[in-house]
C-alpha positions as CSV (number, residue, x, y, z in Angstrom):
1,X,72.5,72.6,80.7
2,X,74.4,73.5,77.4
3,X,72.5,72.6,74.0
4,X,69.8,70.3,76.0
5,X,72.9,68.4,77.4
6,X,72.4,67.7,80.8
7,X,75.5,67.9,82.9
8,X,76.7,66.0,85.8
9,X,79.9,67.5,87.6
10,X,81.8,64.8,89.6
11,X,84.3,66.1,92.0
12,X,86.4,63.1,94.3
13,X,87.7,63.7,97.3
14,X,89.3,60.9,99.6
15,X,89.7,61.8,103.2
16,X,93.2,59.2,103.1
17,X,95.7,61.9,101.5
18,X,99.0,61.4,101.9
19,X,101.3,63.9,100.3
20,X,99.1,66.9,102.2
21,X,97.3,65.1,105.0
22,X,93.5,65.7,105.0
23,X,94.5,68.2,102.4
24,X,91.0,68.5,101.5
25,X,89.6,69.6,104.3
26,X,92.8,72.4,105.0
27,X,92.1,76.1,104.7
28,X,93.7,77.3,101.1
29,X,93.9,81.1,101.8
30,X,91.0,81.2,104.3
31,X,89.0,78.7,102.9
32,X,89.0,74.4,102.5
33,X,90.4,73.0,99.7
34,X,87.4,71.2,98.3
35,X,85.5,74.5,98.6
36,X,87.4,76.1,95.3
37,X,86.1,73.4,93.0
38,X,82.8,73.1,94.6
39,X,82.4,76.8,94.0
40,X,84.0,76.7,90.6
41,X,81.7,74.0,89.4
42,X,78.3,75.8,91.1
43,X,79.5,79.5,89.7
44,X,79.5,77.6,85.7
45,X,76.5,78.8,83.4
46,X,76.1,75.2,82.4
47,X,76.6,73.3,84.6
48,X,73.4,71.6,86.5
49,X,74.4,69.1,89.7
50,X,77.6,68.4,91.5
51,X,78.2,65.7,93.7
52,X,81.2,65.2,95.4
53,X,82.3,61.3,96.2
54,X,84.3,61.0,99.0
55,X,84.7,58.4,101.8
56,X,84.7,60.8,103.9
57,X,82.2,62.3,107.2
58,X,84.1,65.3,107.6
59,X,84.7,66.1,103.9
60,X,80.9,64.9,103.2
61,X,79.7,67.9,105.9
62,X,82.0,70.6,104.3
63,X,81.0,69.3,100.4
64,X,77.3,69.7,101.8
65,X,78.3,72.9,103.9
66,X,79.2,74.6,100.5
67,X,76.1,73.6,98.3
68,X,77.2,70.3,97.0
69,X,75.0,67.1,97.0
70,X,77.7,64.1,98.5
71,X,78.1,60.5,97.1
72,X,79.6,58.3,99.7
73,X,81.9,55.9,98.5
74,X,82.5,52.6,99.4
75,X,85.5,51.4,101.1
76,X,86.8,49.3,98.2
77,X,86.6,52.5,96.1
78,X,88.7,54.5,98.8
79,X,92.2,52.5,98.5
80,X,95.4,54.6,97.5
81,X,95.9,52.7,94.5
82,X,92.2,52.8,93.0
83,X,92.0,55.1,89.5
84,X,89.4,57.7,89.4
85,X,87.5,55.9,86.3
86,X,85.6,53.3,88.6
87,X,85.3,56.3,91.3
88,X,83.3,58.4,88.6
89,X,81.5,55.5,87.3
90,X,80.3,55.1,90.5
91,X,79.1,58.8,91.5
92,X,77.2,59.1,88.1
93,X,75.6,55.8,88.5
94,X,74.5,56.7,92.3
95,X,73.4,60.0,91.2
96,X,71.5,59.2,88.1
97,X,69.1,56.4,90.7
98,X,68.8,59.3,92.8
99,X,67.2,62.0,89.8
100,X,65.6,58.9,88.1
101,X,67.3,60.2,85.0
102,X,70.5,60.1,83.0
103,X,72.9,62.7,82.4
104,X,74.6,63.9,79.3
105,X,78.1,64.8,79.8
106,X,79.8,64.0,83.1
107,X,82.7,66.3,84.1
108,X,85.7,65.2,86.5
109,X,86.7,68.3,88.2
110,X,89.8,67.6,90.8
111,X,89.6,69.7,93.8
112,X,93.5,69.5,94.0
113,X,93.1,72.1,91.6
114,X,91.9,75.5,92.9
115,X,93.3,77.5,90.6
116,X,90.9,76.5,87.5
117,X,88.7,79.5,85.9
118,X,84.8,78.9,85.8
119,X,85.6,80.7,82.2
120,X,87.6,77.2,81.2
121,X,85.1,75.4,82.6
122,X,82.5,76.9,80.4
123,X,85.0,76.2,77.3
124,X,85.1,73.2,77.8
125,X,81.8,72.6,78.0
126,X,81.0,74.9,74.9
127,X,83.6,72.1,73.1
128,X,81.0,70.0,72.7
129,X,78.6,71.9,70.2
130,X,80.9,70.2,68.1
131,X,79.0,66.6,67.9
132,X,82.2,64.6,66.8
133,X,84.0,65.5,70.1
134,X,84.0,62.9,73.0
135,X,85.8,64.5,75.3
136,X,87.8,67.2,76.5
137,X,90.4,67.2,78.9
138,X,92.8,70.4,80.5
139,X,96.5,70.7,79.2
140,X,99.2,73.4,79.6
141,X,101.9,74.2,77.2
142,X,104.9,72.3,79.0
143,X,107.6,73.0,76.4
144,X,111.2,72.5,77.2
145,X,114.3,70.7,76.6
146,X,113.6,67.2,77.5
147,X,115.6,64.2,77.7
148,X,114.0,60.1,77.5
149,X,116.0,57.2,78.8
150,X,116.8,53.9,76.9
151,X,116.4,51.4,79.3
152,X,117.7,48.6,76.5
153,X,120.5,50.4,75.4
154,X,121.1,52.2,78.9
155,X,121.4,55.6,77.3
156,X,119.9,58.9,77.2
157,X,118.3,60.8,74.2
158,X,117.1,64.3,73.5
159,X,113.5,64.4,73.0
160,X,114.1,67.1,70.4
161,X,115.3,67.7,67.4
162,X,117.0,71.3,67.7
163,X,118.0,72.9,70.6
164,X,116.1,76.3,70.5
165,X,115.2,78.8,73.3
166,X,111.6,77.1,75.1
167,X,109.8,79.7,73.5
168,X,111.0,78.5,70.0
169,X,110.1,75.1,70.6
170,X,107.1,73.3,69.5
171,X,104.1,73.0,71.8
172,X,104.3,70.0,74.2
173,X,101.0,69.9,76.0
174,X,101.0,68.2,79.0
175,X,97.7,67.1,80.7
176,X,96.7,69.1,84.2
177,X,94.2,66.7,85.1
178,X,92.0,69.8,86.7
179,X,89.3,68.7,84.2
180,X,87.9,65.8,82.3
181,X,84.9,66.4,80.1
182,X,83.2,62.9,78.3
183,X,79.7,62.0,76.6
184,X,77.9,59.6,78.9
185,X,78.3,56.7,76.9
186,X,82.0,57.0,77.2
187,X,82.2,56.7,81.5
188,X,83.1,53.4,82.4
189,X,84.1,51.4,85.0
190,X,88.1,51.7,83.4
191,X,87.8,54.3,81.3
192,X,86.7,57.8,80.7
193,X,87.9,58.6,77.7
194,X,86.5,58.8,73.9
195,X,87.7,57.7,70.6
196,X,87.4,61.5,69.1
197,X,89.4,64.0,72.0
198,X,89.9,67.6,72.0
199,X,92.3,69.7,74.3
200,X,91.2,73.0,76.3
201,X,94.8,74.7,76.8
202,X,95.1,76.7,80.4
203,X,97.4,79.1,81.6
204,X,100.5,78.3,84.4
205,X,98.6,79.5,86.9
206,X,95.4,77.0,86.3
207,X,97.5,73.9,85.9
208,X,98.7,74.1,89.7
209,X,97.9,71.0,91.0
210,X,98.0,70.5,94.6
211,X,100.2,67.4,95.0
212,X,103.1,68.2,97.9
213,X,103.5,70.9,100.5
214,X,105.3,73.0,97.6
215,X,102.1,72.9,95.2
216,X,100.3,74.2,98.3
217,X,102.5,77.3,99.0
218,X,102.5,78.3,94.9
219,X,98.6,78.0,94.9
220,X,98.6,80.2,97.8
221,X,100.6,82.9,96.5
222,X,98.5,82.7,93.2
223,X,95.3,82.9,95.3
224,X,96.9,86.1,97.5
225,X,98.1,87.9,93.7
226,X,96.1,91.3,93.7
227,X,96.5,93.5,90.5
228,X,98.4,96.6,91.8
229,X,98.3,99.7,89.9
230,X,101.0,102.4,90.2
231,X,100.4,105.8,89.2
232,X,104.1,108.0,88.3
233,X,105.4,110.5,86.8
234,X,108.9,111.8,86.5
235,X,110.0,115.7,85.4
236,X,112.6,118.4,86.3
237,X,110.3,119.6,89.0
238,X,110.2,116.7,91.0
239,X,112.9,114.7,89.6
240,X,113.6,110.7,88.8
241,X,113.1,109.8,92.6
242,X,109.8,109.1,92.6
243,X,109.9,106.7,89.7
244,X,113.1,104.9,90.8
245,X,111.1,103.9,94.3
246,X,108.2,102.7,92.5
247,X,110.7,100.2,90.4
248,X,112.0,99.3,93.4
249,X,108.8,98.3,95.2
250,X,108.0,96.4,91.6
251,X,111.1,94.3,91.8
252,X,109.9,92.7,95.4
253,X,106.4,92.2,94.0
254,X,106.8,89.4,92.8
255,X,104.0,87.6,93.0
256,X,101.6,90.3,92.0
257,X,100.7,91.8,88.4
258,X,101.5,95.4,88.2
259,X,100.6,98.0,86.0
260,X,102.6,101.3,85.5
261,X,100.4,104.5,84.8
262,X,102.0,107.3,83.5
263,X,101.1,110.4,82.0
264,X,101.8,110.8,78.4
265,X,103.3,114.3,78.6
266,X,106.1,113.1,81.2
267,X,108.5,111.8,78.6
268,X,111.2,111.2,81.3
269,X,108.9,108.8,83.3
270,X,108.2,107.3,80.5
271,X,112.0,106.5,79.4
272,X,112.9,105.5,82.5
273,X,109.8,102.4,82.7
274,X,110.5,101.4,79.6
275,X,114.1,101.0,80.0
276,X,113.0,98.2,83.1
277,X,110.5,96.6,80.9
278,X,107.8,96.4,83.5
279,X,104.1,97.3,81.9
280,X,102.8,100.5,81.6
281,X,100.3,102.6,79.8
282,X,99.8,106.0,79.5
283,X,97.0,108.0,80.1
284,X,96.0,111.8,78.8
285,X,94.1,113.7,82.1
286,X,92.3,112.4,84.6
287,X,89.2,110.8,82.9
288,X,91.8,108.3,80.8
289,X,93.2,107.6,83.9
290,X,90.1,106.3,85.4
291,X,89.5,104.4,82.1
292,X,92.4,102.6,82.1
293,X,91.8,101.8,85.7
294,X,88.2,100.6,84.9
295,X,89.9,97.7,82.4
296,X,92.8,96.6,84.4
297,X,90.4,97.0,87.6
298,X,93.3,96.7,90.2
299,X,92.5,95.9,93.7
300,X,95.1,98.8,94.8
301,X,96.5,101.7,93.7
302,X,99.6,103.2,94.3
303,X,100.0,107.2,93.8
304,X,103.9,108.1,93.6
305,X,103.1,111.9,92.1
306,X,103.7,114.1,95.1
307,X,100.7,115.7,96.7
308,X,97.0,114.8,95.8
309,X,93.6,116.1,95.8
310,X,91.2,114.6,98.3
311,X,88.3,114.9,95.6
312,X,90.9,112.7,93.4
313,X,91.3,110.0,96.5
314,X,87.9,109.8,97.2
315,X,87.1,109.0,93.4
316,X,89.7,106.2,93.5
317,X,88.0,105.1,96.7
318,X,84.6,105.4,95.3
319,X,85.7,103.1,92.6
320,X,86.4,99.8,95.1
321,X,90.5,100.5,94.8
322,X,92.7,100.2,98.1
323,X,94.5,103.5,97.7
324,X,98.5,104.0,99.0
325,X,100.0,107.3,98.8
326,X,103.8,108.5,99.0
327,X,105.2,111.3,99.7
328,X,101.8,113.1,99.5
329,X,101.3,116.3,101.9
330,X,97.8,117.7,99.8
331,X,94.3,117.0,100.8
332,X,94.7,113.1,99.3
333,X,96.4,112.1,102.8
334,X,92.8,112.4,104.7
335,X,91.2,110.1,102.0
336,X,93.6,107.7,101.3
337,X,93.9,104.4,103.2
338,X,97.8,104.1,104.0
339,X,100.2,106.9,103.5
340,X,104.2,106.8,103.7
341,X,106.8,109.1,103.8
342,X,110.1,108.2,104.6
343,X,111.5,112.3,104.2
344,X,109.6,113.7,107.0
345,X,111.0,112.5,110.0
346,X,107.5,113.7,112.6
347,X,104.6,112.3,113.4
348,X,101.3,114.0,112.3
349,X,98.6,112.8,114.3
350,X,97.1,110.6,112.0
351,X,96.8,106.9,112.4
352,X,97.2,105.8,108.8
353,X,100.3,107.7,107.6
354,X,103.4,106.6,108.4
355,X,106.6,109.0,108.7
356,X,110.4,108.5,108.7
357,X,113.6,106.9,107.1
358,X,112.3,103.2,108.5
359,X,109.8,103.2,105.4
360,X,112.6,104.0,102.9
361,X,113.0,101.2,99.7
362,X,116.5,100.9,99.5
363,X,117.2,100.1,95.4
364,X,118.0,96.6,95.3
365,X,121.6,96.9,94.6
366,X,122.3,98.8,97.9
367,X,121.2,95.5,99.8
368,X,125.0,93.9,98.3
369,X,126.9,96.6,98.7
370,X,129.8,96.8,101.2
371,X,130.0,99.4,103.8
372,X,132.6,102.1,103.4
373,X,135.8,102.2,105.3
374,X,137.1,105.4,106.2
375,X,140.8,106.3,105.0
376,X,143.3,109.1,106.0
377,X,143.2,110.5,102.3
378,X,140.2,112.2,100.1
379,X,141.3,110.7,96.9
380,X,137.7,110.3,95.1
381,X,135.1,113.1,95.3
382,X,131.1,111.9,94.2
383,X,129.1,114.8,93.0
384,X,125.2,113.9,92.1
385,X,122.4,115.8,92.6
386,X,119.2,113.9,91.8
387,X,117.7,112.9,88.5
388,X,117.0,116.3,87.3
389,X,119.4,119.1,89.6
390,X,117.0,122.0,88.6
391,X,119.5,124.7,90.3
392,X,122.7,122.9,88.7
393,X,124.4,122.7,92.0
394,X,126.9,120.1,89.6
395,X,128.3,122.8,88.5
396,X,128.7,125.1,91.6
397,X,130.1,122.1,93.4
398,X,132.5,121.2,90.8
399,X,134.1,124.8,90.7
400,X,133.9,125.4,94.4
401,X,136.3,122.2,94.8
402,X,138.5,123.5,91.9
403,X,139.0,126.4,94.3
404,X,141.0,124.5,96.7
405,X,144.0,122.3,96.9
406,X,142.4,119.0,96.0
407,X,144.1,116.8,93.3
408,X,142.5,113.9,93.3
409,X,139.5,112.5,91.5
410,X,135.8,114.0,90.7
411,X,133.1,111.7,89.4
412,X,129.8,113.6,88.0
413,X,127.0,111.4,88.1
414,X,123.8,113.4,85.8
415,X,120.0,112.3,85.9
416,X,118.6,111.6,82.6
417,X,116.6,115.1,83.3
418,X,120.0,117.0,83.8
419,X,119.7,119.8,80.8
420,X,123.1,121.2,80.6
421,X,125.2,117.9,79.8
422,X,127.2,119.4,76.4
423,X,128.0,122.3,78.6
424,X,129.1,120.9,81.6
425,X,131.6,118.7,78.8
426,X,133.0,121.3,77.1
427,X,133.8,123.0,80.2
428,X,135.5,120.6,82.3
429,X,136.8,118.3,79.3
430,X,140.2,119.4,79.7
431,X,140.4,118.4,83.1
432,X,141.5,114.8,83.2
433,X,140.8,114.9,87.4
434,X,136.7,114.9,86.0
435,X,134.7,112.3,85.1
436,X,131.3,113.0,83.8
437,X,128.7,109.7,83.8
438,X,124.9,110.3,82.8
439,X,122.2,107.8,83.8
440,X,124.3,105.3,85.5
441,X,123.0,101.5,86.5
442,X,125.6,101.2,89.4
443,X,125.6,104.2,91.1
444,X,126.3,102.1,94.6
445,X,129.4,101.1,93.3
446,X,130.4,105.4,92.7
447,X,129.2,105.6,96.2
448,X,131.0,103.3,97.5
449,X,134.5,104.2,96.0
450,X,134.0,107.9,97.0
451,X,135.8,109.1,100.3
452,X,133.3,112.4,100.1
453,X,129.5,113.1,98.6
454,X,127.9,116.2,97.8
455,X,124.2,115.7,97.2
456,X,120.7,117.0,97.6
457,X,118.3,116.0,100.5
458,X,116.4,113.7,98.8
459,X,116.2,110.1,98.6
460,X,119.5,109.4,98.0
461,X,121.0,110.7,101.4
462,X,119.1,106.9,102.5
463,X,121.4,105.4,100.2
464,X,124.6,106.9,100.8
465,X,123.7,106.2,104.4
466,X,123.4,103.0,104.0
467,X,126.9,102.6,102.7
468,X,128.1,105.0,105.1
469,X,130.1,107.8,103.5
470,X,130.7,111.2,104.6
471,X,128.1,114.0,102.8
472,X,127.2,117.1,102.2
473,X,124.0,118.0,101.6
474,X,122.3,121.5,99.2
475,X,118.9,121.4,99.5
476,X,117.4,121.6,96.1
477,X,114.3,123.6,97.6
478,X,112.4,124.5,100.6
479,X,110.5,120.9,100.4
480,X,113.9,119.5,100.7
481,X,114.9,121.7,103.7
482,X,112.3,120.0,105.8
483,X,113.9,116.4,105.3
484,X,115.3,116.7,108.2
485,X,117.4,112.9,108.4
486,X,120.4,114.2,106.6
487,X,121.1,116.1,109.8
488,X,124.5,116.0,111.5
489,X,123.0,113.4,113.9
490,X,122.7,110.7,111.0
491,X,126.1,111.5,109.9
492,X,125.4,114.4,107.3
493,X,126.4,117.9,107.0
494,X,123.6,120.0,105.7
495,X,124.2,123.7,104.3
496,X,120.4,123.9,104.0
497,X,118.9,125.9,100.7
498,X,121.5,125.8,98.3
499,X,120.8,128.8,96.5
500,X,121.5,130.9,99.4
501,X,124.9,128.8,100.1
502,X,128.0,131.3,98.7
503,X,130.6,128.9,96.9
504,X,133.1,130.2,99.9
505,X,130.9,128.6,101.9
506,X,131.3,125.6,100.0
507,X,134.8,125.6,99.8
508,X,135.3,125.8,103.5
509,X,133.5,123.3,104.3
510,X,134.4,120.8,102.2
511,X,138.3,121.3,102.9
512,X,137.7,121.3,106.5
513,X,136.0,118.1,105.9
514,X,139.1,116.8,103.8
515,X,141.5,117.8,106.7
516,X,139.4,116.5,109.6
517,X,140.2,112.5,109.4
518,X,138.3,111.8,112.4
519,X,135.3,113.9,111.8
520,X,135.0,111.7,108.6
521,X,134.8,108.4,111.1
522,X,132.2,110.1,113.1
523,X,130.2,110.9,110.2
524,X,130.6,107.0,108.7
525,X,129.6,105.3,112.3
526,X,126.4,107.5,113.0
527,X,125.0,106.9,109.3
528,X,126.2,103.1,109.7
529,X,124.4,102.7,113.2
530,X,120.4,103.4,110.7
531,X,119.3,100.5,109.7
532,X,117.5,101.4,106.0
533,X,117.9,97.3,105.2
534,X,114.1,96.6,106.1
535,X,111.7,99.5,104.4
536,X,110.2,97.3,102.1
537,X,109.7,94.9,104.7
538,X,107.9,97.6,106.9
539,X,105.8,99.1,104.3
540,X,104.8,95.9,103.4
541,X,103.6,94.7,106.4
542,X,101.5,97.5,107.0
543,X,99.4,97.4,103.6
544,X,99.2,93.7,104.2
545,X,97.2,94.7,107.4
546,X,95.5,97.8,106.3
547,X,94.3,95.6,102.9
548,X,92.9,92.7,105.4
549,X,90.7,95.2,107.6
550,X,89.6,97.1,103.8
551,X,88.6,93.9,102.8
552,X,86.5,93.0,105.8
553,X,84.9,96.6,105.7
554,X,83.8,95.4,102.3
């Protein structure tokens, strides 16, 4: 009841669809269709019966099932081309005999669409504390360039007066028909409707209405959207890598709402989100962490910061959060629900973590990318060492090939964390051979042109891997020396700690490497033969399933 108004919500539901046959009755998700606005109706603070009329037993039995009383309506009331005002009529009529009283405000709520909030139910509802209001019915701002025909003239028109971008347009508010709210004395056999009407706008995701196969598969995905949380950082100790995944795994989220969490004193985390316009917010310590959590309460959380505390696991778990952990080696792993880590190449022991280059996100422009085809010559030389290259192997590399014969091209590629840029410049600028790049977008494209890499161990061994071009590896640091894929197996060499690698060392190996033609098609064939297309895919799959038992648990 809202302001002595009793309130009547009328939900119809014929048992003849055709679109969706017996749509009603179909599981949405994991439940039926006529179960959403049954629940959304019962869940309302004002609301005080609902009845759904259907001509249907097994829709009747579900609408009962579900804590709705059931209005069965005749067969002359069933018929594909009868409008719901004479439906309605007829429910609140047959209801009101049955409670020997008459209700207030009668509400159609469609269970064709799911998606509607209890919170716009109640809106609506609270519309009517206005007296002069009649009734209320559900819209969604619709705006675009639209065009009317004239059938007289045989012509089209714009239904505008200046082109604009949509979101310079005026609002065009186009009804939803999830909800109709009227004063008693306004429900008629044909008509609904009241001479004084107010709107109640919704969002996109409320105005699905289930209509075609196509309404049902976008209602689903809305219904399977989970708030995902991912907590990053990015700084000269661990580099840009971590970061870069998490984009990655942001770009194939789609149909999910994620949150970036980053702490406020990593300003090179915090440059490189902003620069992809995803969301984020930053937090100062732990306790504004969990703050920030607490308001955007995600369902999961994603921790991309290296290795974690099992006392800072268990709080996220002790909070209700589905916890996924890369790269983490600390005490975290025992705590958290999945782990993955595509740079250690053994298996552990433990059932929930997941090890090996098969869970490796691929950046999305590596999945266009042709694979290399070996040539004779070494004409084009790719030098990059990670976001950050702490130990500026750059520059080691860059003299040790000066050293030798070679004449043809060197491209530098710097992470925005590289500290020695002006340097480096002034250094090299007189050789024309050098090409220093900072912070590239299209570093696949580098790859790709080179005939020879020198790299670190980290991630992107995967992607020159996947594009298949002879490498050589300096570990950046003994983490780094146990990721054991860019092994000789996979196509790579690997010098191992590359502050105990002597630039002769260096130099020999990279003109043997020039010199040895077929050694080069070995190397491209072995790295060609891992299949790194699918990591998403894999990792995916797996937090789908983990997610699915963690909610039954609950």
């Amino acid at each position: 009841m809202f302001n002595n108004n009793k309130i009547l919500v009328v939900i119809p539901a014929r048992g003849g669809s055709k679109g969706i046959p017996r749509k009603n009755i179909r599981l949405l998700k994991d439940r039926p269709l006529i179960s959403y606005s049954i629940d959304i109706a019962k869940s309302s603070e004002y609301v005080d019966d609902v009845v759904v009329t259907t001509d249907d037993s097994e829709i009747a039995l579900l609408a009962e099932k579900f804590g709705a009383s059931v209005i069965r309506r005749s067969e002359e009331l069933a018929g594909d081309d009868v409008p719901l005002d004479p439906v309605v009529y007829d429910a609140m009529i047959q209801k009101e005999k049955q409670a020997f009283d008459e209700y207030d405000l009668i509400i159609t709520l469609q269970p064709t669409s799911p998606l509607l909030r209890v919170s716009t139910l109640d809106a609506a509802i609270e519309k009517f504390e206005d007296f002069s209001i009649d009734s209320v019915l559900s819209v969604v701002d619709d705006r675009h360039l639209s065009w009317g025909f004239d059938e007289k003239n045989q012509r089209y028109f714009p239904n505008y007066i200046e082109r604009k971008n949509r979101q310079y347009l005026p609002k065009d508010f186009r009804e939803t028909g999830a909800l109709l709210v009227t004063r008693r004395n306004f429900v008629h056999e044909n008509s609904r409707l009241g001479t004084n009407l107010d709107l109640i706008e919704v969002s996109r995701e409320e105005s699905v209405d289930i209509d075609n196969y196509e309404d049902w598969w976008i209602a689903e995905n809305y219904l399977q959207k989970k708030r995902i949380a991912i907590v990053v950082n990015a700084y000269d100790e661990i580099g840009t890598g971590h970061v870069y995944r998490c984009l990655s795994i942001a770009s194939k989220l789609v149909f999910h709402d994620v949150l970036f969490l980053i702490d406020e004193q990593r300003q090179l985390g915090i440059d490189i989100v902003s620069n992809y316009n995803y969301p984020f917010k930053l937090y100062d310590g732990e306790d504004d962490l969990f703050d920030i959590l607490r308001q955007y309460s995600p369902q999961m959380v994603i921790n991309d910061i290296l290795d974690t505390s099992a006392e800072y696991i268990s709080h996220l778990k002790n909070e209700g959060y589905f916890v996924v952990n890369f790269e983490d080696l600390g005490t975290g792993t025992e705590v958290a629900d999945v782990v993955f880590d595509a740079l250690y190449e053994h298996e552990i022991g433990e059932d929930h973590v997941f090890t090996g280059h098969k869970y490796y996100i691929l950046k999305d422009e590596f999945y266009f990318q042709p694979q290399k085809i070996i040539t004779q010559e070494v004409h084009n030389v790719l030098i990059t060492f990670g976001g950050t290259d702490p130990n500026n192997f750059t520059e080691k590399v860059i003299d040790s090939i000066l050293s030798t014969n070679y004449d043809g091209r060197i491209n530098v590629i710097l992470g925005l964390g590289y500290d020695g840029l002006e340097s480096l410049i002034d250094k090299y600028e007189s050789n024309q051979a050098i090409q220093i790049y900072k912070n590239v977008s299209n570093i696949s494209e580098f790859m790709f042109q080179a005939d020879i890499i020198f790299t670190s161990a980290g991630r992107t061994m995967y992607e020159v891997c996947s594009i298949g071009v002879p490498t050589i590896c300096l570990c950046q640091n003994d983490r780094e020396v146990t990721h054991v894929f860019a092994n000789s197996s996979n196509g790579f060499i690997n010098m191992g700690l590359g502050v105990a690698v002597e630039k002769q060392h260096i130099i020999n190996q990279f003109v043997d490497l020039v010199n040895d033609y077929e050694k080069r098609i070995e190397m491209n064939k072995k790295m060609l033969d891992v299949d790194l297309k699918d990591g998403f895919e894999n990792i995916w799959s797996i937090i789908r399933e983990e997610y699915r038992k963690f909610e039954l648990k609950r």
